[in-house]
N, C-alpha and C positions, 0 to 999 in steps of 0.2 A: 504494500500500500504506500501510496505517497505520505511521507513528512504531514505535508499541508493538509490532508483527507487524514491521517492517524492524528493530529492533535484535533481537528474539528470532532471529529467522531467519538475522540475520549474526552472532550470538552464539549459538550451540546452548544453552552451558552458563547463559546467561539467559531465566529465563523470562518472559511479557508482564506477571507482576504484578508482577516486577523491574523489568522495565524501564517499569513505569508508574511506581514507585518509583523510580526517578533522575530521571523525566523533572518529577515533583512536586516531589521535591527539589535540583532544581538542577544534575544533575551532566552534564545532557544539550544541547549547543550545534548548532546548524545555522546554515551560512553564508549559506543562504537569506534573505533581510532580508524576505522575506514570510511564514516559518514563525513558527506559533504552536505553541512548546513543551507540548503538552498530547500524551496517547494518541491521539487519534484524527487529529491532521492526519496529510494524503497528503503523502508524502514526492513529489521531484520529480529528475529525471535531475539530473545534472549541480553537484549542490552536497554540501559533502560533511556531514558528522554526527559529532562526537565527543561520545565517553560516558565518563563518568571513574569507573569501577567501584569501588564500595565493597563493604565489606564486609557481610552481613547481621546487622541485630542480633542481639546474645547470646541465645538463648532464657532466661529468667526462672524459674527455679524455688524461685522464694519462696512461701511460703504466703501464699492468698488467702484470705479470706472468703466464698465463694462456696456459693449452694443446692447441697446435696446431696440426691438422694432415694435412702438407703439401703435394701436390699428385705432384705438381711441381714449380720449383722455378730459373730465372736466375737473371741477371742485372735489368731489365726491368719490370718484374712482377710475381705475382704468381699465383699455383690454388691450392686452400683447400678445404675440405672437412667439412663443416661446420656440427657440429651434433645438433639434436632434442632437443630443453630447449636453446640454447643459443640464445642471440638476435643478428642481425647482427651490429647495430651500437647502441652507445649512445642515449637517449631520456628520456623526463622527467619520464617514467614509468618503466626506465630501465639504470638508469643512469652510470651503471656502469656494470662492467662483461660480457663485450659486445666480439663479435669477433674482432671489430678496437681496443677494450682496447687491447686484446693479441696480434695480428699485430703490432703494435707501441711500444709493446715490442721487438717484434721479429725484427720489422724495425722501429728503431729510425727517417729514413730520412721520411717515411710515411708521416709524421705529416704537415700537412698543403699543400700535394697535391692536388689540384683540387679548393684550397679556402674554402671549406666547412672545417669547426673546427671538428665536431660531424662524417664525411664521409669520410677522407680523402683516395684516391686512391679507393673507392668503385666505381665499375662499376654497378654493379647490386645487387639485394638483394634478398632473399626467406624471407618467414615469420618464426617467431620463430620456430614454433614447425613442422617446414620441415627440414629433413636431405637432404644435397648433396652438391655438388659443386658450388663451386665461385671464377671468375676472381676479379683479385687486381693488380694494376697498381700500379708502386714505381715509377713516375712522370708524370707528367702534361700532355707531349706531348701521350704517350699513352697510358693516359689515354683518351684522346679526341678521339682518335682513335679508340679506343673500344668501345668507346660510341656512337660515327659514325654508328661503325658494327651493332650496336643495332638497332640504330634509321632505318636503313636500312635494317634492318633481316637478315643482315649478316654472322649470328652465328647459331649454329645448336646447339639447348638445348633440352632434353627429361628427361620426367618424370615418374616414376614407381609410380603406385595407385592403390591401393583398395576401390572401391566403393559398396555402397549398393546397391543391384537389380543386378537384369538379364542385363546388355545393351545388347538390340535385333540384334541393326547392328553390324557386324564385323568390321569394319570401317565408321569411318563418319566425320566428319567436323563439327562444332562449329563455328560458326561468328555471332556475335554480335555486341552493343555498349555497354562502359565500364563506366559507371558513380556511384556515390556515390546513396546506396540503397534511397529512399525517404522518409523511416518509423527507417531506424536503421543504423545511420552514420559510424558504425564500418562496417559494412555489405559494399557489392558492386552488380552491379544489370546492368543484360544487356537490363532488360525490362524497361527503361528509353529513353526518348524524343531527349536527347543531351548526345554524348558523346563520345570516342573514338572509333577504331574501334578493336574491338578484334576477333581473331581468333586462334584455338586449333582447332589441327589434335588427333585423337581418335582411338587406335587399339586395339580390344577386344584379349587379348592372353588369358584368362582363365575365365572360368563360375564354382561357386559351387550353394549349394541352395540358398545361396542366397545376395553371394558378385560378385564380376567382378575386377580381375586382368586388368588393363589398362594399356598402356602408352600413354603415352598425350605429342606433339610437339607441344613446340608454336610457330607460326608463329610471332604473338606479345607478347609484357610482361608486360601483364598488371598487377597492383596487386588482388592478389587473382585469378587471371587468371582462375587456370583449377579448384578449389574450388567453384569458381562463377557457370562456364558452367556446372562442372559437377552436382550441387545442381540444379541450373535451366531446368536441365534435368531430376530432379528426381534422381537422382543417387550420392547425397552425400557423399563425402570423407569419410571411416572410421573415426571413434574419432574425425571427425570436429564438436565439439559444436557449432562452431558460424552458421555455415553453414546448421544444422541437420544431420550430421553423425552418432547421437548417439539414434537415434529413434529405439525405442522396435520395436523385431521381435516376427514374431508367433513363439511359441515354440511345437515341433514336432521332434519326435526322430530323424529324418535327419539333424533340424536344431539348438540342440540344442548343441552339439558339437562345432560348429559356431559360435553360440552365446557367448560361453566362451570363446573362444579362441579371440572373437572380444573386450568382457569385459576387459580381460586381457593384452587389449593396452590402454597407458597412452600420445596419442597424435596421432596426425592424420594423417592415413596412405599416406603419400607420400615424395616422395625421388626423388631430383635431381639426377638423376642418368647419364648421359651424357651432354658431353660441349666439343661443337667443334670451332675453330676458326683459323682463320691466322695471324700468330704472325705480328702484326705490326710494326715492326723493322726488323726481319730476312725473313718474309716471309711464314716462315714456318707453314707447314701444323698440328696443333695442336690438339689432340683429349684425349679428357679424361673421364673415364669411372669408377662409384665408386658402386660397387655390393650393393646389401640390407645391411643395418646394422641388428643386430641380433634380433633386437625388430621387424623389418619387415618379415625378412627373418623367424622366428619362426610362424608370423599369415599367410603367404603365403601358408609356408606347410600345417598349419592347415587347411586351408580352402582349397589348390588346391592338395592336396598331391598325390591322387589317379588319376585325371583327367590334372594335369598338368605336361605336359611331356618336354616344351622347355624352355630354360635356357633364362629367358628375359632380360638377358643380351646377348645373342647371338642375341637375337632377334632383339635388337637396332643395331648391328653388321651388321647385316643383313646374319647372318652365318644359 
């Protein structure tokens, strides 16, 4: 077994980028006079392994200088366009470079809305390596407001995806329960005993050989949401590692075009791509709409170029 998989596994509460993180910096000793202190050597019977557990750095919530691409902004709050590789808040594994680091640049008053140090003014979150849209509240009051709309489905969110496989139905629904997987805590899992209720609406807009253009509305938000449903359904998100999106295809002159074009993404296809709401202050009827970025919009053509004729952006539109 690897180093890094032998201390996570005798340690629950450490995970393997933790413990790749002691064994870099030092805090990890084997008796073995032939082990090389790195992740990947094979640990071996009979010697034993000490870890001298630290603690995680303080997550960072200083203002950064960092690109923002705002899509709208008043007194009361904003909507950004969060892109693929950035994290949305502070955290011990990501302490720094976050999109609340650049926010608290951008708005000094930010900081300490809502009480949370590491969150302040976050209403909701996407995972790292998801591009699209996010409301941000610049205080208290609506922020609670917004968080209301959530708690109550108040808000109208859609997602652009690339999955693996054919999906059969043109339409379908997704409802589940939403609990932590019971083999792999990073993981989530709707085939569990106890646990929220999740549901994702599902509209097939394009088929090649062998991806599916989606978009996916969720009715809840939970995390990993349509990642979860669409892996449990066999049809994992492009370039989603955690999930199986990156499982080998047969290769055949129809598919192997596909295949590269699918190799050739560094993160896993999907995109906030619509956020509707009513402004909690004014009233107003709010809707925001942010096309593919170029890393998706390049694998869409490739795979639907021929067969995909509606702009699914219109298609959220309902145009």
């Amino acid at each position: 077994m690897r180093l890094d998989a032998f201390l996570s596994k005798s340690l629950p509460s450490l995970s393997r980028a933790r413990a790749s993180w002691h064994l870099r910096n030092g805090h990890v000793s084997i008796t073995d006079p032939r082990a090389r202190l790195r992740a990947s050597h094979r640990v071996r019977a009979g010697f034993d392994v000490h870890i001298a557990i630290q603690a995680p750095p303080e997550p960072s919530c200083e203002p950064e200088d960092l690109p923002l691409d705002i899509r709208y902004e008043d007194e009361h709050l904003l909507v950004v366009h969060k892109p693929h590789g950035m994290v949305v808040h502070p955290a011990p594994g990501h302490p720094s470079g976050t999109l609340i680091n650049a926010l608290l640049h951008h708005v000094p008053t930010l900081a300490g809305v809502g009480g949370d140090v590491t969150r302040p003014g976050l209403v909701h979150r996407i995972d790292k390596d998801t591009s699209g849209l996010l409301v941000v509240s610049k205080n208290a009051e609506v922020m609670v407001a917004l968080q209301r709309k959530f708690a109550v489905h108040d808000m109208e969110r859609a997602y652009l995806a690339v999955c693996l496989g054919k999906v059969r139905q043109d339409q379908l629904t997704i409802e589940t329960l939403h609990g932590r997987h019971p083999k792999d805590r990073k993981r989530f899992s709707g085939r569990v005993s106890e646990g929220r209720r999740a549901v994702t609406h599902v509209k097939v807009l394009a088929r090649s050989a062998i991806c599916s253009l989606v978009q996916c509305t969720l009715e809840t938000g939970r995390t990993h949401q349509i990642r979860m449903h669409l892996a449990e359904r066999g049809h994992p998100i492009a370039g989603d590692a955690l999930y199986g999106g990156l499982r080998n295809q047969p290769k055949t002159p129809l598919t192997r075009p596909e295949i590269t074009a699918l190799k050739q993404l560094n993160r896993q296809a999907l995109h906030a791509t619509l956020l509707g709401f009513e402004h909690p202050v004014t009233g107003e009827a709010m809707r925001f709409v942010a096309p593919l970025p170029d890393d998706l919009h390049t694998l869409v053509h490739a795979l639907f170029g021929e067969t995909y004729t509606v702009d699914p952006i219109a298609q959220l539109l309902g145009k």
